[in-house]
N, C-alpha and C positions, 0 to 999 in steps of 0.2 A: 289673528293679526288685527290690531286694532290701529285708527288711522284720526288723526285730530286736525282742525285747523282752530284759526283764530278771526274774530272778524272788531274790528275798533271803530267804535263812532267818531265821524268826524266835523259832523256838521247838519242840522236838519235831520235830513233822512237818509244822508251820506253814509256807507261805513266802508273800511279797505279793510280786504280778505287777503292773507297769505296763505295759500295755497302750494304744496312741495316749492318754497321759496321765491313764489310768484306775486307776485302784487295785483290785484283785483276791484275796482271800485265799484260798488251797488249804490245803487239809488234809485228814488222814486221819482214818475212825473213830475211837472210842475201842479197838475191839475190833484195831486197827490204831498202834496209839502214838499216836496224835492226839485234838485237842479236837473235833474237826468244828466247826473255824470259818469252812468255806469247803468248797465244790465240792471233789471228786478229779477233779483230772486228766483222767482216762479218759472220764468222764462230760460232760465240756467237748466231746468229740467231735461228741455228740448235741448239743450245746447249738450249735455250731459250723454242721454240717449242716442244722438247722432254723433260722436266724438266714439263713443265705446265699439257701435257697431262701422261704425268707418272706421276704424282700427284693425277691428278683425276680419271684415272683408278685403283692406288690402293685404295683412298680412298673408290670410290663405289663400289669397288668389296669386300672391307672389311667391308662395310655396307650389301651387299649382301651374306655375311658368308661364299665368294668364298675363298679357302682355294689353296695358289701359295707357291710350293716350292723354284719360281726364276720365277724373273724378269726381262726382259732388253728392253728397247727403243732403234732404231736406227733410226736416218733421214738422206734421202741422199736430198740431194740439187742440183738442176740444175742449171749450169751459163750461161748466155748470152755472146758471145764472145765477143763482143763490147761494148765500153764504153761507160755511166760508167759499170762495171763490175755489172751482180745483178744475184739475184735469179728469175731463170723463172718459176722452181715447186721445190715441196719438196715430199716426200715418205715418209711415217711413217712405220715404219718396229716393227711390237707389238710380242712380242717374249715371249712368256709362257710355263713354266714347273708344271707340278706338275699328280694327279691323277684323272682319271676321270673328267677332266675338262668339265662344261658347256658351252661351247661353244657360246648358247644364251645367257647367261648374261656378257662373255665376250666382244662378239659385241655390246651388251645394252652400256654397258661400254666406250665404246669407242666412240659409236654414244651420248652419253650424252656428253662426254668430247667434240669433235668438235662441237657439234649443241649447246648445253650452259654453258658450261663452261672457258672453257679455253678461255682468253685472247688474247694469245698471235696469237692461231690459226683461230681466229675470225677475228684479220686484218691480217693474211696472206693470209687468203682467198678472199681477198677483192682484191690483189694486183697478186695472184698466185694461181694455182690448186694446192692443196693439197692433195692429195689420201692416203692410207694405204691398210697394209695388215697385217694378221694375221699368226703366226707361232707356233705350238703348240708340246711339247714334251711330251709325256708320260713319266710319270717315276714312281716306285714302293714304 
């Protein structure tokens, strides 16, 4: 299955991405030749990795009739000081609310999404350690 986008310069360091029919603007700082009218690039990585595995933890923890009042992903990314500039690891930060939570079939969840699911975190891992951690809030 192969999968294309398209990206058009617009200006400077401007350029708009369609994405399955979506419209996208990238750009750089200002301290960078750009407006910062949009996400860099690089930073989409993160955005990437936590979209994919937030996806398939809620799908299988709604398969699994786990019941979440809130939900939020966070990744931090490490850089290399030297060029080219890259990622050396990323952190998964898995952040859940709700009551009573199972705690097992949270981590099921999550270990399913990096060992077969996700994509995106299938070739990160190939290039970078990827780790996570869990963050749980009780609430009434």
């Amino acid at each position: 299955m192969k999968q294309d986008i398209n990206i058009s310069w617009k200006d400077g360091m401007a350029f708009e991405a369609e994405v399955n029919g979506h419209k996208l603007m990238l750009d750089a700082g200002e301290q960078s030749g750009g407006r910062d009218l949009g996400p860099r690039p690089k930073t989409l990585m993160l955005v990437a990795l936590a979209g994919c595995t937030a996806m398939d933890v809620i799908s299988i923890l709604t398969k699994m009739r786990v019941e979440l009042k809130n939900f939020d992903v966070r990744v931090e990314g490490e850089q290399s000081e030297e060029q080219p500039v890259h990622f050396t690891s990323m952190h998964i930060i898995y952040e859940f609310w709700g009551e009573n939570l199972p705690v097992e079939k949270l981590e099921k969840a999550i270990n399913l999404s990096h060992e077969r699911y996700c994509g995106v975190s299938a070739v990160y891992r190939k290039a970078m350690p990827v780790t996570h951690e869990v963050i749980l809030h009780e609430t009434a």
